[in-house]
N, C-alpha and C positions, 0 to 999 in steps of 0.2 A: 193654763194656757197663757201664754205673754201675750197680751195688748199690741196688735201689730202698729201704733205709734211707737212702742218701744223697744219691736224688734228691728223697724226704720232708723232707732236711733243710735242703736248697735253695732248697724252695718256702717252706718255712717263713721260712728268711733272706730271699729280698728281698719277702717280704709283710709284715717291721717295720718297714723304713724309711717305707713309706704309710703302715701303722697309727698308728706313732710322731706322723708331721707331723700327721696327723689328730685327733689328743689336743689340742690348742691351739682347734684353731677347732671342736671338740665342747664344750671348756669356754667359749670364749667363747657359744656358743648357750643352752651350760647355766645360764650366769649372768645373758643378756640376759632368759632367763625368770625366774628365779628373782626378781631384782632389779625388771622390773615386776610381776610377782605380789604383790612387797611392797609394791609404791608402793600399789595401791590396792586391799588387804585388808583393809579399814573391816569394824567387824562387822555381822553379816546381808549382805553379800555373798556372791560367790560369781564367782571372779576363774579366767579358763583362758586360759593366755599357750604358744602355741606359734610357737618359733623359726622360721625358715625355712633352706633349704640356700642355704651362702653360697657366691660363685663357689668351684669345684673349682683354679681355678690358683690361689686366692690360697694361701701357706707362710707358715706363721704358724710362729716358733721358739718351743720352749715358755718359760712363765714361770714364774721363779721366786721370781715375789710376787703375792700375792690378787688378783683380778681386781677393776677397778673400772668400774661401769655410769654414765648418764646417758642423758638425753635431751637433746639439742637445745634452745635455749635459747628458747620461746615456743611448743613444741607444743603441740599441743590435742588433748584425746584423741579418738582415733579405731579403726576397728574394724584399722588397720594402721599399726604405732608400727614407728618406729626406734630400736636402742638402742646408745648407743657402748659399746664396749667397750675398755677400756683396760689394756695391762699396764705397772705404776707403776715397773717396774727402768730403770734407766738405759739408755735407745736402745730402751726396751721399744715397741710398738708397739701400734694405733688402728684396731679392725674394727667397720665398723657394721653392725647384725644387723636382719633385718627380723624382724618378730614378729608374727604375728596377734593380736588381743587381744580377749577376750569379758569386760567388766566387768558380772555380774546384781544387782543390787537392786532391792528393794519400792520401786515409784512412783506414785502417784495416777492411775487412771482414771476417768474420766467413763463412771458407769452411769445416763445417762437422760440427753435431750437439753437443752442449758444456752441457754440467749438471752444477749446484750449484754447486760450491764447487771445479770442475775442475781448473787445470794450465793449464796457456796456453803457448803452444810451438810454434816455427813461423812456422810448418806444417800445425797448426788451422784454420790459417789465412793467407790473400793475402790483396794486396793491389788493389784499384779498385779508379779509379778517380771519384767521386761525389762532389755535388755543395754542399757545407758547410751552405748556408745560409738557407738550408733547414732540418740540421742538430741541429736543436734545443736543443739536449741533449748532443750535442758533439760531439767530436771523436777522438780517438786513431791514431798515426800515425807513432809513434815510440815505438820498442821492448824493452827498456829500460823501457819506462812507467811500463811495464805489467810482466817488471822480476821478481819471484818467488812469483807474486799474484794468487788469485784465485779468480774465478767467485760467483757474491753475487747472481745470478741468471741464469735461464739457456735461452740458445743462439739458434733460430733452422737458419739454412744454410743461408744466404745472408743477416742475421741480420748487423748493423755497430757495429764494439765494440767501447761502449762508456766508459767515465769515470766513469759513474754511474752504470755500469755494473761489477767494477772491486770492490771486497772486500779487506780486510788484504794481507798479506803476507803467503802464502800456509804454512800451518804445516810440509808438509814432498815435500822434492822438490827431483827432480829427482837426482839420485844420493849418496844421503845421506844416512849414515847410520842410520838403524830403530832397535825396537825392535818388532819383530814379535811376538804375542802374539796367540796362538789357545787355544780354549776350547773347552772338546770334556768330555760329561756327569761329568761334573763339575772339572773337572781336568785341571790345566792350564799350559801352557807348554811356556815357553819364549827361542825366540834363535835370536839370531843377523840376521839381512839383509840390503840388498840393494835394494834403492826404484829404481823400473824402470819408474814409472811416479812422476808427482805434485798434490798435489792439498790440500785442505782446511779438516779440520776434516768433517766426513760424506762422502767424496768423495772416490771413486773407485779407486785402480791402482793395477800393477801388483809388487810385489818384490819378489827378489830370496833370497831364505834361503842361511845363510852363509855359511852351516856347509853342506848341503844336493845338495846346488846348484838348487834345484830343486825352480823351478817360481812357486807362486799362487797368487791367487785373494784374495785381501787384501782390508780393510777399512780403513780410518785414522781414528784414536779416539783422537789423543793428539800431541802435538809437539811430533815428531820425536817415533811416537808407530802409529802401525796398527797391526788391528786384521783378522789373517786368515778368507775366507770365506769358506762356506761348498764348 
């Protein structure tokens, strides 16, 4: 009968040879996170990169120089990246790692419903933290982008505004002076105003006649003209 010290000691021997092999492709996971965590660590993010279990046959021999990461040459981020992992010693070898990846940052959402053609003022919009890799068509995240543009389309409430959502530059932006135009049984009357809103030809806003003072509902038709509504 073996001396149960000796069949402790047994067990303990052939459970290093796995543990040992397994050291190589636990640092390759460890590095495939690590390394996209840095790639997109921008500040005010908020980046959570977990590796996945890489096949159990592959034998990685360990390395004995720094581990080096990349991606694939034209990926696009998405909510599941692949990362090479590479060891740089001579005949060293080349494991590709799946990774889950949650990128969070402050993005522009649409708080109240937008038309074609509308500007957008920062009352529109708020900012809300969402995972970006999920964000396939983009996203807006600074009020400069969206200065004196207008909507190529319309936005209803908790939409993200994207770039593909943003058209030209508004025809008449808030503030400017317009030439207010009415026509009333074919008669046409022009007087100077000021726009109270932005937005694109076809879009809605309010401006006050120069001369009357008095606000109406106006249309844009052209750089710097809107036509009175009824």
């Amino acid at each position: 009968m073996t001396p149960r010290p000796l069949v402790a000691l047994l067990l303990c021997a052939s459970a290093l040879p796995a543990f040992a092999a397994d050291e190589p492709a636990q640092a390759a996971r460890a590095t495939a996170e690590r390394w996209l965590h840095d790639q997109y660590a921008t500040p005010g993010s908020r980046v959570v990169a977990q590796a996945g279990a890489l096949d159990p046959r592959l034998t990685l021999p360990p390395c004995g120089a720094a581990l080096n990461a990349s991606l694939i040459e034209g990926t696009r981020l998405t909510p599941r990246m692949t990362v090479q992992v590479h060891c740089p010693q001579p005949n060293g070898w080349m494991v590709r790692v799946p990774v889950a990846l949650q990128v969070y940052r402050q993005v522009f959402v649409v708080s109240r419903p937008l038309q074609r053609g509308d500007g957008i003022h920062p009352d529109d919009v708020h900012s809300e933290e969402r995972d970006i890799t999920r964000l396939g068509y983009g996203y807006v995240s600074d009020m400069g982008e969206v200065e004196g543009r207008s909507l190529s389309r319309a936005l209803a409430v908790g939409s993200v505004l994207t770039p593909g959502a943003l058209g030209g530059r508004s025809a008449v932006r808030a503030g400017d002076q317009v030439q207010l135009v009415s026509r009333l049984d074919g008669i046409e009357v022009r007087a100077s105003g000021i726009a109270l809103g932005s937005g694109d030809s076809g879009s809605r806003l309010r401006v006050r006649n120069g001369s009357s003072g008095k606000v109406v509902d106006a249309m844009v038709t052209a750089p710097g003209e809107v036509q009175a509504l009824p």
